[in-house]
MDAnalysis code that builds the backbone (N, CA, C; Angstrom):
import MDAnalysis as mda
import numpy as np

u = mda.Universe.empty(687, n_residues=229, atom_resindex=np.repeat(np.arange(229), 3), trajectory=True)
u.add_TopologyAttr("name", ["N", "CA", "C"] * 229)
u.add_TopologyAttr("resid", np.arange(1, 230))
u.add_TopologyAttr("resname", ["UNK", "UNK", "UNK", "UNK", "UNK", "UNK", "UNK", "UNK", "UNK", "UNK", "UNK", "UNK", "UNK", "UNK", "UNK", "UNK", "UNK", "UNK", "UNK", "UNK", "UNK", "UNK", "UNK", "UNK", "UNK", "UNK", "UNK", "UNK", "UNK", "UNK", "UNK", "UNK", "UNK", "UNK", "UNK", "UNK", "UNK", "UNK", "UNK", "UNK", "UNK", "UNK", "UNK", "UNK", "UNK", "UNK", "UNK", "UNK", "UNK", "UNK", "UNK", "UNK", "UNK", "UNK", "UNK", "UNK", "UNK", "UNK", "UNK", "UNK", "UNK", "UNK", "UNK", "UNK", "UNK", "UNK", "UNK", "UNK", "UNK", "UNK", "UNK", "UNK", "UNK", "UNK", "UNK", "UNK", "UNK", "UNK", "UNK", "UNK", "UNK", "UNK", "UNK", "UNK", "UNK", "UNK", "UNK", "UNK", "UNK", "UNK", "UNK", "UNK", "UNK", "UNK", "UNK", "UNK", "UNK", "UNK", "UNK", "UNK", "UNK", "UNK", "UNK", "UNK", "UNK", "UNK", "UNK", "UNK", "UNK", "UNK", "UNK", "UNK", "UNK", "UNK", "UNK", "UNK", "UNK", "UNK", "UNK", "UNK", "UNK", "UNK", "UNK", "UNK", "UNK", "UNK", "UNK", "UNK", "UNK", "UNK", "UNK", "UNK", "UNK", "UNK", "UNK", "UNK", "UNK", "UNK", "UNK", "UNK", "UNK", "UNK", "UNK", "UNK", "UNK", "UNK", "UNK", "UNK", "UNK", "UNK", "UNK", "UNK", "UNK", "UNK", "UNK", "UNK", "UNK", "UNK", "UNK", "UNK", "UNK", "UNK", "UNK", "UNK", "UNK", "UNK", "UNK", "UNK", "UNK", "UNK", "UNK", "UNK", "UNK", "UNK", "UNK", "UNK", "UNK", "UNK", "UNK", "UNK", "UNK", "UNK", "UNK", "UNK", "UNK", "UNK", "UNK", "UNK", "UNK", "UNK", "UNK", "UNK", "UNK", "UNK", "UNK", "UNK", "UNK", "UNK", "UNK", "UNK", "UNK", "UNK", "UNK", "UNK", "UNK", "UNK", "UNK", "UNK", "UNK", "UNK", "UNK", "UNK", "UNK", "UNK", "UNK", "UNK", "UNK", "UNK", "UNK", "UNK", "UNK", "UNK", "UNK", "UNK", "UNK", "UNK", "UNK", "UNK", "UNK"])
u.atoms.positions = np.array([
    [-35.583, 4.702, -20.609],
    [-34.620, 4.614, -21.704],
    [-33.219, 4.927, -21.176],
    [-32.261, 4.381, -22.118],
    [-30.959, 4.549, -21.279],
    [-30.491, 6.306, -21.683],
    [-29.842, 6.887, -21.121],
    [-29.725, 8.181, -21.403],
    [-28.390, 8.083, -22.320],
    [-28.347, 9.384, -23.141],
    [-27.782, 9.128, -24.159],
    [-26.299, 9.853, -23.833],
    [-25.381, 9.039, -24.567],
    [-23.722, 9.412, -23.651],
    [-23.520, 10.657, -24.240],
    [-22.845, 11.340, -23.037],
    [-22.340, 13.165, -23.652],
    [-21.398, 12.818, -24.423],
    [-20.818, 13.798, -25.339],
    [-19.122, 13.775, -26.347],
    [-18.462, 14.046, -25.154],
    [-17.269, 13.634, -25.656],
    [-16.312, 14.169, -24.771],
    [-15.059, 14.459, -25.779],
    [-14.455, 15.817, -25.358],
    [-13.427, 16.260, -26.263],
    [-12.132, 15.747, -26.465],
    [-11.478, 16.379, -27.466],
    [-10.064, 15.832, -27.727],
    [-9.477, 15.949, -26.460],
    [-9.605, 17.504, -25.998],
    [-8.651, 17.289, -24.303],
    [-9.037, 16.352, -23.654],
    [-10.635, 16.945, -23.109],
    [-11.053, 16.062, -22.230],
    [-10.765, 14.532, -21.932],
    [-10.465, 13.980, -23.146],
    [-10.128, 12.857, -23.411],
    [-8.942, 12.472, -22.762],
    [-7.891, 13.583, -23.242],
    [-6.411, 13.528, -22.997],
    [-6.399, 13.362, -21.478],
    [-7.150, 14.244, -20.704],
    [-6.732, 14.578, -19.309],
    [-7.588, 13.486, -18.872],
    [-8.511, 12.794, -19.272],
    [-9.545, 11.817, -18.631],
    [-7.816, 10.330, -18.970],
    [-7.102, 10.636, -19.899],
    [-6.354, 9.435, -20.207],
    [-4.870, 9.660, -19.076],
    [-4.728, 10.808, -18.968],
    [-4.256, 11.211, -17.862],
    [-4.250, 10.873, -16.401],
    [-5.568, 11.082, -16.251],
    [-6.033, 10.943, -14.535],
    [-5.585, 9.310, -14.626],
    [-6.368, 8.553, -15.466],
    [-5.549, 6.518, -15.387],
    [-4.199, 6.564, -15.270],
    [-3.795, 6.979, -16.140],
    [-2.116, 7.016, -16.187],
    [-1.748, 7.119, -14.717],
    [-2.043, 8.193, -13.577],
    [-1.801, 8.318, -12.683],
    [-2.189, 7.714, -11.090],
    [-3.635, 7.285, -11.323],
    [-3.861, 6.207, -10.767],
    [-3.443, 4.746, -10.374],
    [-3.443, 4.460, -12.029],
    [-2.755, 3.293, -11.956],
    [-1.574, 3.016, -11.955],
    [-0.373, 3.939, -12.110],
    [0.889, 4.218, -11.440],
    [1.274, 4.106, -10.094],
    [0.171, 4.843, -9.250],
    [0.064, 4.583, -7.879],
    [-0.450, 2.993, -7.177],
    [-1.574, 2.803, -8.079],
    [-1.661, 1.427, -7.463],
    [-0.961, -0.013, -7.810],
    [-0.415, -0.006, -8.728],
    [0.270, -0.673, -9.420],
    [1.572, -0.908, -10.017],
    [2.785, -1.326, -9.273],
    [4.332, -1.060, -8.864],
    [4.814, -2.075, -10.191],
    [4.110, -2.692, -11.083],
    [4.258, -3.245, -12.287],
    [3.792, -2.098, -13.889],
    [3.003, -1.294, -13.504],
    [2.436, -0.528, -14.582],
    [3.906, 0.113, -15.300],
    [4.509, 1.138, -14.308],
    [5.633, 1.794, -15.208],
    [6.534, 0.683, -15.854],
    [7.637, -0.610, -15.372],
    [8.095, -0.631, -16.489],
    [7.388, -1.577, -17.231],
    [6.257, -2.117, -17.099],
    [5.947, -2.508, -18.673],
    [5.119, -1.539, -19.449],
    [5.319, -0.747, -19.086],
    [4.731, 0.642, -20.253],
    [5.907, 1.498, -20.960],
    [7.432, 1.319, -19.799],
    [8.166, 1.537, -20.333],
    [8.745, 0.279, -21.636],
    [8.653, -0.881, -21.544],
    [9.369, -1.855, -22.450],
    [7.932, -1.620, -23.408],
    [6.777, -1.619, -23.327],
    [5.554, -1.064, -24.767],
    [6.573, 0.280, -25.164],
    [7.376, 0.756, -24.965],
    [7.986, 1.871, -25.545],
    [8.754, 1.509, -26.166],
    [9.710, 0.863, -25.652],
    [11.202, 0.769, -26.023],
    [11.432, -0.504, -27.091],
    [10.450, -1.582, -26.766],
    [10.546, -2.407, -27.599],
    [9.844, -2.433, -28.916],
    [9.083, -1.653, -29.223],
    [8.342, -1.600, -30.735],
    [9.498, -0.155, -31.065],
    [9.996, 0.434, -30.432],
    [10.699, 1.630, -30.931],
    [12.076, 1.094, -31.323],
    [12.530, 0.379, -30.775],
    [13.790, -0.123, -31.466],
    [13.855, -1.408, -32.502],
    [12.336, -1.411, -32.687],
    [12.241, -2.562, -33.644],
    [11.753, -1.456, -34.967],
    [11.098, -0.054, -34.620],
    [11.221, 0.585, -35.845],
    [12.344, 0.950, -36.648],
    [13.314, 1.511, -35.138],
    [14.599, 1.831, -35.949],
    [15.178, 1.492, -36.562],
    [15.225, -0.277, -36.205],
    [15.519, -1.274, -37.091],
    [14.650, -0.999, -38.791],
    [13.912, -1.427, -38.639],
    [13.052, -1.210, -39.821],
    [13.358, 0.297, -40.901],
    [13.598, 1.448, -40.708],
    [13.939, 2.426, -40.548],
    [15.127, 2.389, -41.550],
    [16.226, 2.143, -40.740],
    [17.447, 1.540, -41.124],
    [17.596, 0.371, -42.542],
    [16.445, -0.240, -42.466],
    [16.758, -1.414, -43.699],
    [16.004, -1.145, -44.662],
    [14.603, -0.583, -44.339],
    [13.634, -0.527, -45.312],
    [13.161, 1.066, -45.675],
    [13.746, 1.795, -44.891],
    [13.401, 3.431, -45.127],
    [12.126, 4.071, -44.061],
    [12.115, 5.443, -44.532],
    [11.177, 6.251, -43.562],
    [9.471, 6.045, -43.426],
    [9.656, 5.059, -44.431],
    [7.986, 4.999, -44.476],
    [7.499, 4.074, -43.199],
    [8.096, 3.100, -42.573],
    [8.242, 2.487, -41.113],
    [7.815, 3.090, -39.959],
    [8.113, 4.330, -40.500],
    [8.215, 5.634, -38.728],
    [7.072, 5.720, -38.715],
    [5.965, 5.668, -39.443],
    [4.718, 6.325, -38.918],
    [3.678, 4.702, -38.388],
    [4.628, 4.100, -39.001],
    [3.913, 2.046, -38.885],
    [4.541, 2.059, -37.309],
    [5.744, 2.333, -37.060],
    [6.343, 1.977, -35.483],
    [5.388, 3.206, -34.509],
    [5.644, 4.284, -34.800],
    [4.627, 5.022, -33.995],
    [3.264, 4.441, -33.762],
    [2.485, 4.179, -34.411],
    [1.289, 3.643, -34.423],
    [1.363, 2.281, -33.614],
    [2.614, 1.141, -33.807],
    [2.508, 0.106, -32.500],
    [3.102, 0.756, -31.709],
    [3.587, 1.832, -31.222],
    [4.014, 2.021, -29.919],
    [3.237, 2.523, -28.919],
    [1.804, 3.043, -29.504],
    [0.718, 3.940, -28.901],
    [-0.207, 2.741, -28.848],
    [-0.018, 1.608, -29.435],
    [-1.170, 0.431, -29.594],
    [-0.721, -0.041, -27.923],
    [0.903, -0.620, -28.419],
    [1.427, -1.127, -27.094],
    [0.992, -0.531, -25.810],
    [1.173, 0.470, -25.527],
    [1.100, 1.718, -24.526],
    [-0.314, 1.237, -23.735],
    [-1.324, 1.743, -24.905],
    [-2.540, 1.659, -24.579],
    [-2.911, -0.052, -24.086],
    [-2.843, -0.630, -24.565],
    [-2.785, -2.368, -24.434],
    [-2.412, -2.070, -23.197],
    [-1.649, -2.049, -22.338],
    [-0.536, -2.070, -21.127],
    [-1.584, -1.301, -20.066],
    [-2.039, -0.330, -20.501],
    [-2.546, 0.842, -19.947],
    [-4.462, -0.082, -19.755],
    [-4.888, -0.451, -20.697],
    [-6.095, -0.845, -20.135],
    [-6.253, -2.373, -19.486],
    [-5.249, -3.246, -19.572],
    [-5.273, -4.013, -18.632],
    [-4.388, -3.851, -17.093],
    [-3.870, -2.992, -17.022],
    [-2.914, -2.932, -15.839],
    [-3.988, -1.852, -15.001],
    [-4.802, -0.935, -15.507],
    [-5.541, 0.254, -14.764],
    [-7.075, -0.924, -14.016],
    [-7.614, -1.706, -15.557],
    [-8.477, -2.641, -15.056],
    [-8.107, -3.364, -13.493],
    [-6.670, -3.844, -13.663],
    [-6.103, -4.635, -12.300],
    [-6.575, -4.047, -11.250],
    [-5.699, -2.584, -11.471],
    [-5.790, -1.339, -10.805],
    [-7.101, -1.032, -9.347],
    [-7.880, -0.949, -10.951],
    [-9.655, -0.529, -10.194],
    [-9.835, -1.705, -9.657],
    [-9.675, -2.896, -9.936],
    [-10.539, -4.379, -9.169],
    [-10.158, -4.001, -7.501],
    [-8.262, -4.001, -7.656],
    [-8.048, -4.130, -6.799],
    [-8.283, -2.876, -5.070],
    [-8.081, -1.991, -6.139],
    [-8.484, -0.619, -5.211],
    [-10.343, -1.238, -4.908],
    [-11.431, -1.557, -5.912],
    [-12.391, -1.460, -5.485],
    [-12.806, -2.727, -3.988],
    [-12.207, -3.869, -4.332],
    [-12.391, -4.425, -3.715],
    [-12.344, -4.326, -1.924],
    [-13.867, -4.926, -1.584],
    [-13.845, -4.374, -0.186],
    [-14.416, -2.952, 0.021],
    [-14.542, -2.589, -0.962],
    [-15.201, -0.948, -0.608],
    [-16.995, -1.119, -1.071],
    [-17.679, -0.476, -0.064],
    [-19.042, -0.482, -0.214],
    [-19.757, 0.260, -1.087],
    [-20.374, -0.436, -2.085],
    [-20.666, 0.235, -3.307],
    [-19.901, -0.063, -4.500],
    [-19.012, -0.770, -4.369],
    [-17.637, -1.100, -5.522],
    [-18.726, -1.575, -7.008],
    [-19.567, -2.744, -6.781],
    [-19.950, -3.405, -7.204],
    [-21.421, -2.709, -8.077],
    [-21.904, -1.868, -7.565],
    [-22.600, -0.431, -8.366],
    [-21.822, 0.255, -9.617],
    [-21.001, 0.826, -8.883],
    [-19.660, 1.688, -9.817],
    [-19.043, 0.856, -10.593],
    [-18.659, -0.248, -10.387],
    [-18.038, -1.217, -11.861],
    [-19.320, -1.247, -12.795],
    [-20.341, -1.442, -12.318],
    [-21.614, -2.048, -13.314],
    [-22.090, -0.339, -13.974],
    [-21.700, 0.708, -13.191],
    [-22.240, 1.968, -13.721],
    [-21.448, 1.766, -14.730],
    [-20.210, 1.883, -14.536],
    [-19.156, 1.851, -15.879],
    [-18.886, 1.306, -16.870],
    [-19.328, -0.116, -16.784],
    [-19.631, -1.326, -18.094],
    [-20.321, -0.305, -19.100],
    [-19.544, -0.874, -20.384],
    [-20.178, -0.368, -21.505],
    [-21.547, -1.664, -22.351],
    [-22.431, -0.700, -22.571],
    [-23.441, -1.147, -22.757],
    [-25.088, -1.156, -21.850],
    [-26.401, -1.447, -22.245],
    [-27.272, -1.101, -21.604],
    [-27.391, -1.812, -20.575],
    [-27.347, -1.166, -19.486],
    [-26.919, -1.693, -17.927],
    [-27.626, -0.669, -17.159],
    [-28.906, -0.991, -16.666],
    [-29.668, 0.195, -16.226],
    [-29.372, -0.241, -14.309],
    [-28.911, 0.608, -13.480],
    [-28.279, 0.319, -12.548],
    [-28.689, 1.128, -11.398],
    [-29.315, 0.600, -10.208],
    [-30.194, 1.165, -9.088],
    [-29.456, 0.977, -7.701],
    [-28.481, 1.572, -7.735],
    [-28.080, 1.445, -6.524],
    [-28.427, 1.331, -5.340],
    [-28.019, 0.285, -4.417],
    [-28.649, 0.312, -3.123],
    [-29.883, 0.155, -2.767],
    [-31.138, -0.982, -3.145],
    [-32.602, -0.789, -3.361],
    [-32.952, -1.142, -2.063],
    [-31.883, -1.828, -1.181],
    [-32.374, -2.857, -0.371],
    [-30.682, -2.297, 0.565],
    [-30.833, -2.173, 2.065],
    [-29.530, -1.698, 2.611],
    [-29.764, -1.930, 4.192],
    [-28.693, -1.937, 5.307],
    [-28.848, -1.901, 6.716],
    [-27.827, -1.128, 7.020],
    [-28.030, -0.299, 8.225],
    [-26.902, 0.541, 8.668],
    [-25.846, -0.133, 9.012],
    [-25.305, -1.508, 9.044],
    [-23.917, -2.099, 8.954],
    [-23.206, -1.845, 7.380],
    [-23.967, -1.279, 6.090],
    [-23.781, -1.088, 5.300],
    [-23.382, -2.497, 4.092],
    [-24.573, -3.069, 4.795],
    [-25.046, -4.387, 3.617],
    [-25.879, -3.231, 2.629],
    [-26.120, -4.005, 1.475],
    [-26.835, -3.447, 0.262],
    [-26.743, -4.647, -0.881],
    [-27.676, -4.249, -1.271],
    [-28.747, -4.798, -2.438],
    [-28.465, -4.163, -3.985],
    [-27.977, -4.200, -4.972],
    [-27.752, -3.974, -5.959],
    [-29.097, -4.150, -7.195],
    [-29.705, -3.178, -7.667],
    [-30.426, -3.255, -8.543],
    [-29.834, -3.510, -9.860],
    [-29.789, -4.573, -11.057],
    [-29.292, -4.260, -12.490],
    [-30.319, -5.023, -13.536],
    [-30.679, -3.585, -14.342],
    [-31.638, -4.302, -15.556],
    [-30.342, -4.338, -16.785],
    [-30.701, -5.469, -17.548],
    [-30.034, -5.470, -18.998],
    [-30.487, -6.757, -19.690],
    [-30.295, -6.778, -20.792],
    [-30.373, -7.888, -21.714],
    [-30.246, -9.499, -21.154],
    [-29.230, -9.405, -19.963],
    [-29.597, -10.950, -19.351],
    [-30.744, -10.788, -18.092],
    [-31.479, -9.839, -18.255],
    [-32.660, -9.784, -17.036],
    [-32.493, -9.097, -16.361],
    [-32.813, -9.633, -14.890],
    [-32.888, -8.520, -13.824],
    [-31.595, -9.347, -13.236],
    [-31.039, -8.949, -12.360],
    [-29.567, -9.103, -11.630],
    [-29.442, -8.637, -10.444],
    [-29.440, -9.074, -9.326],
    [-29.323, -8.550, -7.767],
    [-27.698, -8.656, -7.618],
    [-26.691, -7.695, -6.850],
    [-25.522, -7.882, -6.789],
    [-25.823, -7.424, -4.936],
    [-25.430, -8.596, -4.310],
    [-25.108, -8.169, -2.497],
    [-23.775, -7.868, -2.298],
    [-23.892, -7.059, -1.512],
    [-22.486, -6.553, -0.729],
    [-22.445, -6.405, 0.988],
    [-21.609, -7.019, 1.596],
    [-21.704, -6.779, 2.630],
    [-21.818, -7.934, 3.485],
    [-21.935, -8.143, 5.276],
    [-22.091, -9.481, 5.665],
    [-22.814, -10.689, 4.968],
    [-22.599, -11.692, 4.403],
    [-23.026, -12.929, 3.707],
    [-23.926, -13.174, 4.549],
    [-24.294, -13.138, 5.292],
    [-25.325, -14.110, 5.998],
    [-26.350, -12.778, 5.917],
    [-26.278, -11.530, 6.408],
    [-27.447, -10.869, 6.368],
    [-27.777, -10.287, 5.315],
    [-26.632, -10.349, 3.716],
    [-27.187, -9.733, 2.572],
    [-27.903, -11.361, 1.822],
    [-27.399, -11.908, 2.823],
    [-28.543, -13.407, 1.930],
    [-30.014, -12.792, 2.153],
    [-29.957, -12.759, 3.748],
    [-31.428, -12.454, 3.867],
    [-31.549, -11.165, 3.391],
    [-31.233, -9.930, 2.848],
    [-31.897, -9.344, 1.752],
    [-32.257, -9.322, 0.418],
    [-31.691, -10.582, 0.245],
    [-31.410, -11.168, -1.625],
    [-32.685, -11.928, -1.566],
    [-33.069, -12.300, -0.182],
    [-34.321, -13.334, -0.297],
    [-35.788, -12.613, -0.213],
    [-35.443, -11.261, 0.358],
    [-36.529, -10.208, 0.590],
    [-36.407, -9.498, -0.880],
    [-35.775, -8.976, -1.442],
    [-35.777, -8.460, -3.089],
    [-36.168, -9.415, -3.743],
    [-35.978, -10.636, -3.900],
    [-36.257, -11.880, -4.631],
    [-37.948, -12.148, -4.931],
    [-38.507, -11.923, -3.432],
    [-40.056, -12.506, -3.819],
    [-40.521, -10.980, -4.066],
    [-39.762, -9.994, -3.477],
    [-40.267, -8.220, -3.932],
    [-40.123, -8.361, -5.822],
    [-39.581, -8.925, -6.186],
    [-39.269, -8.435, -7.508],
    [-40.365, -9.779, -8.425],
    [-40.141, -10.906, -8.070],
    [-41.060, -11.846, -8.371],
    [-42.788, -11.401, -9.328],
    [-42.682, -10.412, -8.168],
    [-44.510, -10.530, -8.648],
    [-44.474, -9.404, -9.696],
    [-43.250, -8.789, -10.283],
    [-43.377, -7.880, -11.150],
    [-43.016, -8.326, -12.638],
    [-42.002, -9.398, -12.286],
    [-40.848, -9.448, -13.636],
    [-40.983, -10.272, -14.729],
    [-42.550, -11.100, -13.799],
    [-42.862, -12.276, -14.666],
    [-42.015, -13.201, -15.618],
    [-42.058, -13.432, -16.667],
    [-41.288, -14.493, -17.090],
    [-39.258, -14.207, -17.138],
    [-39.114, -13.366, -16.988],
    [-37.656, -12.392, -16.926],
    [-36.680, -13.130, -16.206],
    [-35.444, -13.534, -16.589],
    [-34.585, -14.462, -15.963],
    [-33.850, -13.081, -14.884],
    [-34.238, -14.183, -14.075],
    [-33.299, -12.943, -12.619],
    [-32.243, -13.923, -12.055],
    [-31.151, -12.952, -12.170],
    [-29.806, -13.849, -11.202],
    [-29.522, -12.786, -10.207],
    [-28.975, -13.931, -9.144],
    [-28.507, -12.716, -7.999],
    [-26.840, -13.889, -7.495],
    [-26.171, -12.727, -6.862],
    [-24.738, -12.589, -6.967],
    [-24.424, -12.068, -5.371],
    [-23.277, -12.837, -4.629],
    [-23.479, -11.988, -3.018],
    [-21.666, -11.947, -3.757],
    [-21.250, -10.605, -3.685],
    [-19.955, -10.551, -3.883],
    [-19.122, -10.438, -2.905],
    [-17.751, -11.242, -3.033],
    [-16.821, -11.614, -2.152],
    [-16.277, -12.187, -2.344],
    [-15.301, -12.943, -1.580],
    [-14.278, -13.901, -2.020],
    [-14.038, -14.943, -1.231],
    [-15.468, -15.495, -0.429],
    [-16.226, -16.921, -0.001],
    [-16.453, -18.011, -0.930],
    [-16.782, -19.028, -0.289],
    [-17.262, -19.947, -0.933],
    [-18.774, -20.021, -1.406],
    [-18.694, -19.569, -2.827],
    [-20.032, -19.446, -3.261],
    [-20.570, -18.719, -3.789],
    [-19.617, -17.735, -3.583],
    [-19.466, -16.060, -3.767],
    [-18.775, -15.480, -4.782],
    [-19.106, -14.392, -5.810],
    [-18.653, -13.866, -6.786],
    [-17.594, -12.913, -6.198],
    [-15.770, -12.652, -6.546],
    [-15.429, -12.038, -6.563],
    [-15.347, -11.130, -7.697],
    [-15.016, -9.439, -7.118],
    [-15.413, -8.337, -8.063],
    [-14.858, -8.287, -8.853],
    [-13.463, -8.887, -8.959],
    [-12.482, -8.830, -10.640],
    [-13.040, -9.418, -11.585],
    [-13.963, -10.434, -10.659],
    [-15.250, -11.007, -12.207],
    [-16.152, -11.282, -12.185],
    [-16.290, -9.446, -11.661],
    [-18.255, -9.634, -11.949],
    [-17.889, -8.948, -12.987],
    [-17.517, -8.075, -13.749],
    [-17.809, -8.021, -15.355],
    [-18.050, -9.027, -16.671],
    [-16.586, -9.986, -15.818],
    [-16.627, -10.873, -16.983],
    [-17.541, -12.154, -16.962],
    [-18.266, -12.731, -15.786],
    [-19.501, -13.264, -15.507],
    [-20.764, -12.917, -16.008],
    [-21.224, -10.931, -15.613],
    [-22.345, -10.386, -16.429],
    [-22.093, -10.759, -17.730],
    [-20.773, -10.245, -18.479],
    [-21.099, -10.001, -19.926],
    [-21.285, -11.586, -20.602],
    [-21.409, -12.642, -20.398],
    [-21.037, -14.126, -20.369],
    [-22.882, -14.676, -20.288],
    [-23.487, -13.802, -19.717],
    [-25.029, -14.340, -19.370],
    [-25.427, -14.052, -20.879],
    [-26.059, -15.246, -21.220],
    [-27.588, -15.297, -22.113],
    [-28.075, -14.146, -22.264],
    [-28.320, -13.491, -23.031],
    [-28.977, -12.445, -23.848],
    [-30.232, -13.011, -24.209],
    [-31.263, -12.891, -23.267],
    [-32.351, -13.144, -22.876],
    [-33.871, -12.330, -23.572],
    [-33.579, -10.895, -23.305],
    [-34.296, -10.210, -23.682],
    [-34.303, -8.770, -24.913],
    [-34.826, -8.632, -25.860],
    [-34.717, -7.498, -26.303],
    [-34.705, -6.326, -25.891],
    [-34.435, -5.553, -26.878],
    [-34.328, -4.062, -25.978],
    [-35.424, -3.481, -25.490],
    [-36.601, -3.778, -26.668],
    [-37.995, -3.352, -25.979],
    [-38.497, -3.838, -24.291],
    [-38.214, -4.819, -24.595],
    [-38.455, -5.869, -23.176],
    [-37.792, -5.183, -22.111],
    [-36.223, -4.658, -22.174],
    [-35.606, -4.237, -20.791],
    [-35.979, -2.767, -20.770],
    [-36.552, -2.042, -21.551],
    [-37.234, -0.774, -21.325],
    [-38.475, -0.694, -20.483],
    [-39.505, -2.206, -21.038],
    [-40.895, -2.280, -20.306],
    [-40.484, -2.652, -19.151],
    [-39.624, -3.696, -18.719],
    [-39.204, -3.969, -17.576],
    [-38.605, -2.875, -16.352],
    [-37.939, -1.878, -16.697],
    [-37.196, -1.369, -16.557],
    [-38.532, 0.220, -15.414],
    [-39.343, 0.518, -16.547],
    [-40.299, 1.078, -16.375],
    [-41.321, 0.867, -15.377],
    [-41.344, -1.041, -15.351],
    [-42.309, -1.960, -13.868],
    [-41.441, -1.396, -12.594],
    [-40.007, -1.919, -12.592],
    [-39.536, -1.849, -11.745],
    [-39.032, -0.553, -10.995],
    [-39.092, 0.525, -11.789],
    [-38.747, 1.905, -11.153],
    [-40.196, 2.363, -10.419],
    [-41.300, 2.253, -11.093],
    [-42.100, 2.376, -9.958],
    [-42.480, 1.437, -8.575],
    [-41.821, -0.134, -9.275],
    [-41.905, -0.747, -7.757],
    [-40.961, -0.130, -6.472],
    [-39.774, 0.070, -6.760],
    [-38.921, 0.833, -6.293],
    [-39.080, 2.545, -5.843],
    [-39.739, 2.926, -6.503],
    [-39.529, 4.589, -6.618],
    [-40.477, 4.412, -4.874],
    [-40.002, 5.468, -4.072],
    [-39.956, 5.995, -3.009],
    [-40.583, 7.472, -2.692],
    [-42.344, 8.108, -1.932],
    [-42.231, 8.890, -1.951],
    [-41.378, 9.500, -1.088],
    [-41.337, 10.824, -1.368],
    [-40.331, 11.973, -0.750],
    [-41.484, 13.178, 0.390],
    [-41.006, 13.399, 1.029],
    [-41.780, 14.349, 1.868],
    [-41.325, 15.693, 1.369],
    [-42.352, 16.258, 0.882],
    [-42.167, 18.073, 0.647],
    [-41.207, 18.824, 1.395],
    [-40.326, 19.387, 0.274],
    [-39.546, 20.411, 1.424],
    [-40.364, 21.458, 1.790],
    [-39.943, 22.169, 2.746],
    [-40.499, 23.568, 3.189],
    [-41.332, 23.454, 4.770],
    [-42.340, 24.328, 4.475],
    [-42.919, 24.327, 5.650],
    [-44.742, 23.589, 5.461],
    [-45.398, 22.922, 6.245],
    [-46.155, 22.013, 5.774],
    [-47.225, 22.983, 5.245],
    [-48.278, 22.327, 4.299],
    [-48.926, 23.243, 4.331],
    [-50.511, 23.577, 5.204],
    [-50.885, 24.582, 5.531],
    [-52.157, 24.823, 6.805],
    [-53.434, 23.981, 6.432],
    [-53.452, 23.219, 5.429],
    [-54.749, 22.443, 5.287],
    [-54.256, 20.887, 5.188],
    [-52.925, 20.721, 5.386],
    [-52.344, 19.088, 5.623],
    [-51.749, 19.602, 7.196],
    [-51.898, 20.169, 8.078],
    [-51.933, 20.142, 9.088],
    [-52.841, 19.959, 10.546],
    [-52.553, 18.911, 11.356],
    [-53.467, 18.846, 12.424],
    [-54.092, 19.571, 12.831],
    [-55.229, 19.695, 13.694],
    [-56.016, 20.817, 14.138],
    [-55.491, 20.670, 15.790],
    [-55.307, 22.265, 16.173],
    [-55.005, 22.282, 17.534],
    [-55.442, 21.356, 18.930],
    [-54.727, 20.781, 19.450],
    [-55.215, 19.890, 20.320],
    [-54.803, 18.432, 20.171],
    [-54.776, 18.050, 18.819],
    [-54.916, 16.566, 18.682],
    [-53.617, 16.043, 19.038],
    [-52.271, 16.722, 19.114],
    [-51.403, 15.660, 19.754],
    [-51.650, 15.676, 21.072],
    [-52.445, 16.700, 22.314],
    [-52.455, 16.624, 23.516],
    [-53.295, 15.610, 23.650],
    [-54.439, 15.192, 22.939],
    [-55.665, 14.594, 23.295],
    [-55.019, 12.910, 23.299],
    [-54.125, 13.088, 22.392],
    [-53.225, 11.656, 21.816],
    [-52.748, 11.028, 23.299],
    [-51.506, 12.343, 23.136],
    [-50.736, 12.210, 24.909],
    [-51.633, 11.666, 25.501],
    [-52.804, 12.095, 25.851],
    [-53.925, 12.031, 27.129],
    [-54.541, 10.962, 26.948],
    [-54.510, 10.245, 25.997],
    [-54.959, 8.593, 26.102],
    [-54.336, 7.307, 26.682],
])
């Protein structure tokens, strides 16, 4: 099941609206003045208003000037993140963690120490492979997840995606707007049962921490006898 989102407070909010503000200031040498003209231009169109029609205006101009602001602020930070993410390993995880909506998201299922990787995503348009990394060798892991996932997903529409900015290839400024664009395929029940196949195809045991224990341990001799063959 998808886990259920924490509140987040009036501050929290503020300083979470904060940290963008400052980000995308830095990455983006267009953000300040058109956040400054979302200021200046609904504010001197209140004053106007103000002036002809009275005080009841001020709280109508405040309200577009925080609309403006914000408008400015979530497409210029969006730019922002594409562009900062792009090229970074893992980008393509972290945008899809962040999409709003049920987007159940497995990072890295499939990987090589050149730092290719395999993108796990369950949701309403199916199952979804996202590659990152050399094109030619995250093909051949898209083709190894492909028949891995096959024998589980049964009738389930699966797309897979090698991101980049090749021929053929999804760049990351629109893999959001590509996902959200797919066929709505399955119900919610469906990407829960699904969801449930595939974490145990995936799930990985772990070796016990600590020290082993004296009855899962060899009996004296047997690695010499090994050696000695």
């Amino acid at each position: 099941m998808a886990k259920p989102q924490e509140k987040v407070s009036f501050g929290q909010r503020l300083k979470q609206i904060g940290m963008v503000f400052q980000f995308t200031a830095k990455q983006d040498r267009w953000f300040a003045p058109l956040t400054a003209a979302a200021v200046l231009i609904p504010l001197a169109l209140t004053v106007v208003a103000v002036l002809l029609w009275g005080w009841i205006w001020l709280p109508i101009g405040i309200l577009f000037i925080l609309l403006a602001v914000l408008i400015v602020l979530n497409l210029r930070s969006n730019k922002a993140m594409m562009n900062a993410a792009e090229g970074q390993p893992g980008a393509a995880a972290q945008i899809m963690e962040s999409m709003r909506g049920d987007w159940r998201v497995t990072p890295a299922v499939s990987s090589t120490t050149q730092m290719d990787m395999v993108h796990l995503v369950i949701g309403r348009p199916g199952v979804i492979l996202l590659a990152e990394g050399n094109p030619q060798r995250v093909r051949g892991l898209l083709g190894q997840e492909k028949r891995r996932l096959a024998k589980v997903i049964g009738s389930a529409p699966l797309h897979d995606y090698v991101i980049g900015q090749g021929e053929g290839e999804l760049p990351i400024r629109k893999l959001r707007m590509t996902l959200m664009r797919l066929p709505r395929s399955l119900a919610p029940k469906d990407v829960n049962a699904l969801d449930k196949r595939l974490k145990a195809l995936t799930a990985r045991p772990q070796m016990p921490k600590g020290a082993i224990p004296k009855n899962m341990r060899p009996p004296r001799g047997a690695f010499r006898q090994t050696r000695g063959r």
